[in-house]
N, C-alpha and C positions, 0 to 999 in steps of 0.2 A: 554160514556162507554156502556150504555142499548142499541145502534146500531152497536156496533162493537159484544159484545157478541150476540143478536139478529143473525147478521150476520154470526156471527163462528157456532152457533149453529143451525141455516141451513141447513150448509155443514157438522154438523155431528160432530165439537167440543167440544171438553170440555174447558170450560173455568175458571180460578179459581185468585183466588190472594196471596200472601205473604203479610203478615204484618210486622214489621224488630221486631217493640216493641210492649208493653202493653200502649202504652202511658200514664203511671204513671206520669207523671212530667206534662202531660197539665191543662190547664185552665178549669176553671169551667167541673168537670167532676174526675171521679177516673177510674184505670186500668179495675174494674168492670165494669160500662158506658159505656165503648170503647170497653168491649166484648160481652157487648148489643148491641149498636151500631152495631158491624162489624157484627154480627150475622141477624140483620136485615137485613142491605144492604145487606150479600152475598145473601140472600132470593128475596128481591128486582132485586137484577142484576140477579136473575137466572145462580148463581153460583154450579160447579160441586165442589169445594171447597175453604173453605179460612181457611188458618193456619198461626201462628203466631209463629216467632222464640225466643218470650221471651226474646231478648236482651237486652241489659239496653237502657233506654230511654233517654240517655246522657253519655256523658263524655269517647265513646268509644276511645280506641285508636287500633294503626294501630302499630305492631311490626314493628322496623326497617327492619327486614330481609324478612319482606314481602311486601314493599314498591316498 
């Protein structure tokens, strides 16, 4: 990842990431932790940002009609 960004940002990219969840439901670790966490790497990766869509961290479903 740290040579592809490295690389984008070169040529003058922004680079950033999505997160879908808070990762609430992982192991050893709380939603807090994981926004520690994703806050250090986006620093680390030499991120122009990273945002998190707060979706539930399980049991999504998918409407029929959008299937």
């Amino acid at each position: 990842m740290f040579r592809y960004n490295f690389k984008t940002y070169c040529l003058g990219y922004k680079v950033g990431i999505v997160d879908l969840t808070r990762g609430e439901l992982g192991t050893r670790g709380s939603a807090e932790i994981r926004k520690q966490e994703a806050a250090a790497a986006a620093e680390i990766l030499g991120l122009a940002i990273r945002e998190n869509l707060g979706l539930p961290d399980a049991f999504l479903k998918i409407p029929a009609n959008t299937r």
